[in-house]
MIMARDREN-673897 format. One record per residue (C-alpha): x, y, z. Coordinates in nm, 4 decimals, padded with zeros to 6 digits. Example, Ala and Ser with C-alpha at 12.3 -4.5 7.8 and 13.67 -1.06 7.14 Angstrom:
<nodes>
east: 01.2300&north: -00.4500&up: 00.7800
east: 01.3670&north: -00.1060&up: 00.7140
</nodes>
This chain:
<nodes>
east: -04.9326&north: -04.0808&up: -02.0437
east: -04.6564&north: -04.0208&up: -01.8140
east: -04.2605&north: -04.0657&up: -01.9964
east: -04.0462&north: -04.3938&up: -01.8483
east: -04.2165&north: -04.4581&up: -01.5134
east: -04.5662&north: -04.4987&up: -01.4878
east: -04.8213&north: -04.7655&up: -01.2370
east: -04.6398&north: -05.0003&up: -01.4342
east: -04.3028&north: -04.9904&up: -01.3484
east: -04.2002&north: -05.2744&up: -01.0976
east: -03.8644&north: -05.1075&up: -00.8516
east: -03.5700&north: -05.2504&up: -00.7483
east: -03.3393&north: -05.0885&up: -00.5017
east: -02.9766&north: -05.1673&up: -00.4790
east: -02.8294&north: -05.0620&up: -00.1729
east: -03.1930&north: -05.0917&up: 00.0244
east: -03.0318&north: -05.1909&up: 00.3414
east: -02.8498&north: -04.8617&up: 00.3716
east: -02.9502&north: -04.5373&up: 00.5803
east: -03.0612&north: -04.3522&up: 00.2562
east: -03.1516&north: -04.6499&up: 00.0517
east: -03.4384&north: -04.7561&up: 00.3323
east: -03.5619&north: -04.3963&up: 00.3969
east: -03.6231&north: -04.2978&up: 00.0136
east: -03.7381&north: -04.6434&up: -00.0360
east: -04.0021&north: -04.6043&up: 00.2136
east: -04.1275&north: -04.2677&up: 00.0495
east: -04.1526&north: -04.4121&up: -00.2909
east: -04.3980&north: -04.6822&up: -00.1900
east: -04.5663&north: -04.4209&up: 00.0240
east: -04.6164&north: -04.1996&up: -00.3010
east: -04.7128&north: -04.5588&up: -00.4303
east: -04.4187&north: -04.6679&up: -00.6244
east: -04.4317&north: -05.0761&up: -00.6651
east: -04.1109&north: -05.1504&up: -00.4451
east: -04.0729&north: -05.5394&up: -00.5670
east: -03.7170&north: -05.5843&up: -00.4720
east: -03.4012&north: -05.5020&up: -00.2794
east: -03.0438&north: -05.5763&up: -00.2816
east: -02.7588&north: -05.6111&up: -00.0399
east: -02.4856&north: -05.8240&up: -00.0984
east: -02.4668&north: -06.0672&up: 00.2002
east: -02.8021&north: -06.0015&up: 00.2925
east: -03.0173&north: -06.2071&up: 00.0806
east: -03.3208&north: -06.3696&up: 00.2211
east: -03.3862&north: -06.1033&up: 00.4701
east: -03.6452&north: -05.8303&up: 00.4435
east: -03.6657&north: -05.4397&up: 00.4651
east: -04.0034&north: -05.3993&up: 00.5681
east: -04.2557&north: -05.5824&up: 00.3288
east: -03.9643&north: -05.5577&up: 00.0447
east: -03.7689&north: -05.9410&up: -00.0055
east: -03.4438&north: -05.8275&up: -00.0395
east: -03.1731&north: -06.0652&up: -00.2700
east: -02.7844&north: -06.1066&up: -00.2770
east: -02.7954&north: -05.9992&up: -00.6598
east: -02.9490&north: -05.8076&up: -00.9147
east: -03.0197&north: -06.1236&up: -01.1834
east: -03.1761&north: -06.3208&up: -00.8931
east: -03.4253&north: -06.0301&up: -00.7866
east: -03.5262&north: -05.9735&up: -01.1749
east: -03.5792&north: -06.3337&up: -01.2488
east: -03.8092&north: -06.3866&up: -00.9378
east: -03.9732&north: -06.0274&up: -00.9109
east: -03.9807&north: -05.9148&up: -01.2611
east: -03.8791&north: -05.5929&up: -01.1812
east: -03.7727&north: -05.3673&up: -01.4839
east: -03.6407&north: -05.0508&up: -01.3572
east: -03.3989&north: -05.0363&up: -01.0541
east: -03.2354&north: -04.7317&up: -00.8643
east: -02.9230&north: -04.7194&up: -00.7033
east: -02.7961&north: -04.5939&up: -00.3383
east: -02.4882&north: -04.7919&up: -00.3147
east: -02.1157&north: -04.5866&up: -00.1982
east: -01.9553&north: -04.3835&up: -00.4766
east: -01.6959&north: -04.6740&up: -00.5187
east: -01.9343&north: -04.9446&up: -00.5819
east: -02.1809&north: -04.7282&up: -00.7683
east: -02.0294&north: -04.8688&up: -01.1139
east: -02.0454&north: -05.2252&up: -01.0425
east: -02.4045&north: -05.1658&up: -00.9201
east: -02.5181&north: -04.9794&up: -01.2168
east: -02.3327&north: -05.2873&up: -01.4598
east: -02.4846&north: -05.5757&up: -01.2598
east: -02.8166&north: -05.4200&up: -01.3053
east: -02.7277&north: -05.3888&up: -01.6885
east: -02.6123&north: -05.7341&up: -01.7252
east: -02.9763&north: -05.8426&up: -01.5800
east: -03.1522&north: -05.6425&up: -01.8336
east: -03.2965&north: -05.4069&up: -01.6494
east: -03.3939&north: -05.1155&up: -01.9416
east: -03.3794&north: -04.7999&up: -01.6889
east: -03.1155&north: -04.7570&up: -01.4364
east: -03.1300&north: -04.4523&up: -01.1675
east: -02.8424&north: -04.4073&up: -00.9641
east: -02.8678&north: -04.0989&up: -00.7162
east: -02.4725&north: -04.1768&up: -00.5650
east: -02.2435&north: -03.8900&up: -00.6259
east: -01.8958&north: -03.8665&up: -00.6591
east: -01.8266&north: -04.1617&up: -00.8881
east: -01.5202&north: -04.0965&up: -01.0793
east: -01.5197&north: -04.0059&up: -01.3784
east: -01.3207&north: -04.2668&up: -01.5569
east: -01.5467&north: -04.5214&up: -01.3779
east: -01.8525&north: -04.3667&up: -01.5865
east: -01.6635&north: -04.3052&up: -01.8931
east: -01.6400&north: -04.7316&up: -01.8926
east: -01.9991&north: -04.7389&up: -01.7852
east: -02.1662&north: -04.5246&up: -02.0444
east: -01.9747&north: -04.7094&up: -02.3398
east: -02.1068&north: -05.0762&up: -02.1993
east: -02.4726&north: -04.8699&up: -02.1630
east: -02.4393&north: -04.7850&up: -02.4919
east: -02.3988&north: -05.1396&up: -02.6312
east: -02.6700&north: -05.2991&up: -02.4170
east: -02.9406&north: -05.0537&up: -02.5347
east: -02.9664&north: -04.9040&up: -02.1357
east: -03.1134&north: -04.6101&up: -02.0188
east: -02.9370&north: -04.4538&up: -01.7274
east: -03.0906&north: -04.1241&up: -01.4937
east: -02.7905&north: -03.9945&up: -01.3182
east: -02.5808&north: -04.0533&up: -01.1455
east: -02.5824&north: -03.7258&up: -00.8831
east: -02.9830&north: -03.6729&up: -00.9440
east: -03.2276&north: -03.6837&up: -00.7909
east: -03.4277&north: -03.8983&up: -00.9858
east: -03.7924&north: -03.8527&up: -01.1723
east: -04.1475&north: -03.8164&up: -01.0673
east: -04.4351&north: -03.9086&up: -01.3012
east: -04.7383&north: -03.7006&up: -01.1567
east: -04.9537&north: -03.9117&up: -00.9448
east: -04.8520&north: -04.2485&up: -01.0583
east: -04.4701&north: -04.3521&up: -01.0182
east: -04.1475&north: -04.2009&up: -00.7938
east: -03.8033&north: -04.2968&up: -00.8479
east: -03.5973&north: -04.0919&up: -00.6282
east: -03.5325&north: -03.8433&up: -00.3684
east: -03.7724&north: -03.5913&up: -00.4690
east: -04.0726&north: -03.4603&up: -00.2840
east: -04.3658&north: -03.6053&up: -00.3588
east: -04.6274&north: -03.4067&up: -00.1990
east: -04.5301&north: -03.0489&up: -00.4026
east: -04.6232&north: -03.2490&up: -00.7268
east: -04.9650&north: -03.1903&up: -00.9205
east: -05.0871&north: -03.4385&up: -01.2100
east: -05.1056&north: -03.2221&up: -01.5323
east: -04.9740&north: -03.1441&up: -01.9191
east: -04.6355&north: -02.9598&up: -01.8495
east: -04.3174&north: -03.1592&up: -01.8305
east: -03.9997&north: -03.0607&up: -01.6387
east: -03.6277&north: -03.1408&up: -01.7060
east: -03.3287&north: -03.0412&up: -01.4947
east: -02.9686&north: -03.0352&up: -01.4363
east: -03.0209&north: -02.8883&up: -01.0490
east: -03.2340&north: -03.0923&up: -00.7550
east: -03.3152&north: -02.7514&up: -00.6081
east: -03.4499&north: -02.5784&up: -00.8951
east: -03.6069&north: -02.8589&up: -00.9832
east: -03.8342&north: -02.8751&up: -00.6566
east: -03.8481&north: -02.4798&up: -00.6489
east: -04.0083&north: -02.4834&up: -01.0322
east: -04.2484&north: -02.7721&up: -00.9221
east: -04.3515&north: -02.6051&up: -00.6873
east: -04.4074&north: -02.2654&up: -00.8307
east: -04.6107&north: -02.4822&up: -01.1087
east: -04.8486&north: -02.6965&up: -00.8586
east: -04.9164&north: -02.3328&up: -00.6706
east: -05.0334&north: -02.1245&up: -01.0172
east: -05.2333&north: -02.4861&up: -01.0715
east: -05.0021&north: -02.6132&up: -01.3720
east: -04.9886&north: -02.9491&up: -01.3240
east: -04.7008&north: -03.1651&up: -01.4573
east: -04.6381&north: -03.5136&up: -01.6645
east: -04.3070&north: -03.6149&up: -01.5694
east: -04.0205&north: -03.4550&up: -01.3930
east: -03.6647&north: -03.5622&up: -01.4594
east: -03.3301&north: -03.4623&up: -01.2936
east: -03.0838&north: -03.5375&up: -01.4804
east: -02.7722&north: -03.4840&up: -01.2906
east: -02.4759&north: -03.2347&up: -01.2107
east: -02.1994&north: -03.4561&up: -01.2997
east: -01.9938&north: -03.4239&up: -01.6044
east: -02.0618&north: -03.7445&up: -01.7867
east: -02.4622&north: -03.8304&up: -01.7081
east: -02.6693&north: -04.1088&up: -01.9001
east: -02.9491&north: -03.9178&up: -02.0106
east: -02.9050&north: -03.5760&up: -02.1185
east: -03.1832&north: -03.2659&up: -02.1993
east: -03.1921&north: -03.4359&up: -02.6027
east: -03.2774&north: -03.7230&up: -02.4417
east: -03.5621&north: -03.5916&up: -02.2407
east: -03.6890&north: -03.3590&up: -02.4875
east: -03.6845&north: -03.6395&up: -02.7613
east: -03.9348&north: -03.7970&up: -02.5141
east: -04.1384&north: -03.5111&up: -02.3830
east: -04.2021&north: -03.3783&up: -02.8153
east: -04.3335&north: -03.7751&up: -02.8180
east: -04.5844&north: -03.7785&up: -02.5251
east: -04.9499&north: -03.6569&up: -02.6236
east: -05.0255&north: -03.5627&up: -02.2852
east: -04.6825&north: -03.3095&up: -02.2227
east: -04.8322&north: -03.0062&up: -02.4024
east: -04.4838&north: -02.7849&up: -02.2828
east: -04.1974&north: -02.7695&up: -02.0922
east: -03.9425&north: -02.6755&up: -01.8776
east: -03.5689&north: -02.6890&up: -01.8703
east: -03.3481&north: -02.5405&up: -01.6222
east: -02.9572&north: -02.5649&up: -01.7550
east: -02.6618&north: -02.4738&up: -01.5659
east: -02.3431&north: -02.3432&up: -01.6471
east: -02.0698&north: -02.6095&up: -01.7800
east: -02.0449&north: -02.8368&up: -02.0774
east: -02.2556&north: -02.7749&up: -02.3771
east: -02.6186&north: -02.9847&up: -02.2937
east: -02.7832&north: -02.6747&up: -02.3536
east: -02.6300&north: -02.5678&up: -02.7099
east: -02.7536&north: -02.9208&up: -02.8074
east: -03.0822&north: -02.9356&up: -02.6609
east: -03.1364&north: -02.6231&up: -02.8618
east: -03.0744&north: -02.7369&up: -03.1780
east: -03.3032&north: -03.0341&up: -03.1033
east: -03.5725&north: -02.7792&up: -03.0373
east: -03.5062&north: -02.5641&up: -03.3512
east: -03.5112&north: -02.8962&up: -03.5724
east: -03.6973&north: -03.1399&up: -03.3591
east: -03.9629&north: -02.9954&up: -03.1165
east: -04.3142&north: -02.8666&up: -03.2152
east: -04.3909&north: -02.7712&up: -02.8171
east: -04.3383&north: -02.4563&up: -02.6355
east: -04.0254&north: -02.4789&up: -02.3953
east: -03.9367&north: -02.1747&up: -02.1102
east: -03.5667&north: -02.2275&up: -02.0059
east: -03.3759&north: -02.0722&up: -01.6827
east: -02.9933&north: -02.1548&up: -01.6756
east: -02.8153&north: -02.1219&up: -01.3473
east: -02.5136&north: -01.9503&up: -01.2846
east: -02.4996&north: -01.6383&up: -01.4964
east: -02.2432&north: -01.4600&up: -01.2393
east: -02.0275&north: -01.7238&up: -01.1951
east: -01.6762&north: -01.6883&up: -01.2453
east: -01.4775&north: -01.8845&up: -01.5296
east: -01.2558&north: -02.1898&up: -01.3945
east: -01.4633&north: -02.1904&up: -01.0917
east: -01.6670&north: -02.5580&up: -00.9918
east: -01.9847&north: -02.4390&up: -00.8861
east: -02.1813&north: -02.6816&up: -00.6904
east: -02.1948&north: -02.9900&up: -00.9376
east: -01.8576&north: -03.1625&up: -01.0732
east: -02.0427&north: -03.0664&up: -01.4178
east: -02.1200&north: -02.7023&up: -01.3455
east: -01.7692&north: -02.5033&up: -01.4196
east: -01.6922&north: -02.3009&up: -01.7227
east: -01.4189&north: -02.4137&up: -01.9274
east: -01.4887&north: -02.2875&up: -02.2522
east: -01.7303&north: -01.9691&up: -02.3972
east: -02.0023&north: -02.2615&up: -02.4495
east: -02.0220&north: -02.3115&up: -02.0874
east: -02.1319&north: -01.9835&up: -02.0407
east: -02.4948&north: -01.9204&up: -01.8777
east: -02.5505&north: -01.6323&up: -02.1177
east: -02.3861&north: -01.8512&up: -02.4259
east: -02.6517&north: -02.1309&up: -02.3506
east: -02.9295&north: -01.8670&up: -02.3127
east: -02.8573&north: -01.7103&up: -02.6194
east: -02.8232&north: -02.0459&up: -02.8265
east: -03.1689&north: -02.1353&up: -02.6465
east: -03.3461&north: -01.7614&up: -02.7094
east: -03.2570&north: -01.8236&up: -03.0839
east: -03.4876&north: -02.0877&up: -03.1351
east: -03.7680&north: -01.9910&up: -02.9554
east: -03.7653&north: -02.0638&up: -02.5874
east: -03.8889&north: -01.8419&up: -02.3407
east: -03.5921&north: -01.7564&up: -02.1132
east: -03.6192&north: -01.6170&up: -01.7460
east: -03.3764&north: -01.4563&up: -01.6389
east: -03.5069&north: -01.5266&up: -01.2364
east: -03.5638&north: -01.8919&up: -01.0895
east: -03.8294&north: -01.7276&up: -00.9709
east: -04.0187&north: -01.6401&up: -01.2230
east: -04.0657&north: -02.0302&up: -01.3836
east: -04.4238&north: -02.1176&up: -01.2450
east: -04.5402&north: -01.7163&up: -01.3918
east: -04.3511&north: -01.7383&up: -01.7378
east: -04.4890&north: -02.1119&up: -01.8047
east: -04.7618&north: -01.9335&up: -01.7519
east: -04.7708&north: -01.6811&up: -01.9508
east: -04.7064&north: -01.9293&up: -02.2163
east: -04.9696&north: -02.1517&up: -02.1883
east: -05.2344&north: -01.8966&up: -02.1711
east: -05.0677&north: -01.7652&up: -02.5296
east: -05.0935&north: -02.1111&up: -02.6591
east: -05.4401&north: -02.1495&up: -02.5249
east: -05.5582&north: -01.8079&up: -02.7229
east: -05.3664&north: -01.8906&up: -03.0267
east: -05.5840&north: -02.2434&up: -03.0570
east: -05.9069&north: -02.0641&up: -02.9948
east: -05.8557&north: -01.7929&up: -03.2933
</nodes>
């Protein structure tokens, strides 16, 4: 079982036409994503390879049945796009554009919120479900089918634990990235909710960042909530207060934003911190072998 994509999901891409929108489109099908849709404004009744492509989001549901739909459209459109695909009922939304403002998203999560939508993103890169679905940027070929599943606030940590996993042999379920921007649809909660509910996701991993408070949260989820074993990194333990580092999301402005302040809150209940990115793959390993003997006793 594989956590909101699977063979199942049918994909729409809004902005297909574009540079970026075409190129990742192409790699999802080639990791074997069902592509069923595409739209462009204005360009309606033309195609992008095999993929019909429609002048709106309602129109390409209603003839395609597609139910999840991911979005490469400009930062100032990105909103619209990620409402229109709302208002068609599409249940999961991934938008990859960054730099939408912020008041733009504050509107869009409260109208989410009402419809009952679940929105990846935006500024991520996406999720992976091991051998069966891609919705996003990320590289398909470093991912292994298995029973550990990975959530993130940083695209590059993301691929370098995924990788580091797939080497030692650790396969994973499903991969998530949630996004570096400060207001984000789906947060760690979120993804941990679903990971503790998967029978096949026997652990996982979660790589924080500096900024906000995710972290705090997702560990009192874990000390209330989860009954599987979790090994956290957090990015950004030397970075300087009042400083943006990297994502719109990842600056300290407040002691909770702290890397240290989110390991800490995160040690307390039982995760398995690293202290080095690379170390992930080794200390999920560690884990799992511990898990493994404490079963067999």
């Amino acid at each position: 079982v594989s956590i909101l994509i699977d063979e199942k999901t049918r994909l729409l891409v809004q902005g297909i036409t574009g540079g970026e929108g075409s190129f990742h489109t192409r790699r999802c099908i080639d990791y074997g994503t069902k592509v069923v849709a595409g739209v462009t404004p204005g360009k309606g009744g033309t195609k992008m390879d095999e993929v019909a492509v429609f002048n709106t989001v309602e129109r390409a549901v209603a003839e395609t049945g597609a139910n999840t739909s991911i979005i490469f459209v400009p930062a100032a459109f990105a909103a619209d796009a990620i409402l229109e695909a709302a208002d068609a009922g599409i249940p999961l939304i991934v938008c990859i554009t960054e730099g939408i403002p912020t008041l733009d998203m504050v509107m869009v999560g409260n109208y989410l919120k009402q419809k009952g939508t679940r929105l990846i993103g935006p500024n991520c890169p996406g999720l992976l479900s091991a051998g069966k679905c891609k919705v996003g940027i990320m590289s398909g070929d470093i991912f292994l089918k298995g029973n550990v599943g990975v959530v993130s606030r940083s695209g590059t940590l993301t691929y370098e634990a995924v990788s580091q996993l797939t080497t030692l042999g650790i396969g994973q379920t499903t991969c998530i990235g949630l996004g570096g921007d400060p207001i984000i649809g789906t947060v760690f909660i979120d993804a941990l909710e679903l990971f503790e509910k998967d029978p096949d996701t026997e652990a996982v991993v979660l790589i924080g960042e500096i900024g906000g408070n995710q972290e705090q949260r997702a560990a009192e989820f874990i000390k209330n909530k989860m009954t599987k074993p979790v090994v956290a990194f957090v990015a950004g333990a030397s970075a300087p207060p009042g400083r943006r580092m990297g994502h719109a999301g990842a600056i300290i402005t407040g002691a909770s934003g702290r890397a240290q302040d989110k390991m800490d809150a995160l040690a307390a209940v039982g995760v398995t911190i690293t202290k080095s990115p690379a170390e992930i793959g080794s200390t999920m390993q560690k884990v799992l072998a511990s898990k493994k003997s404490k079963k067999s006793r």
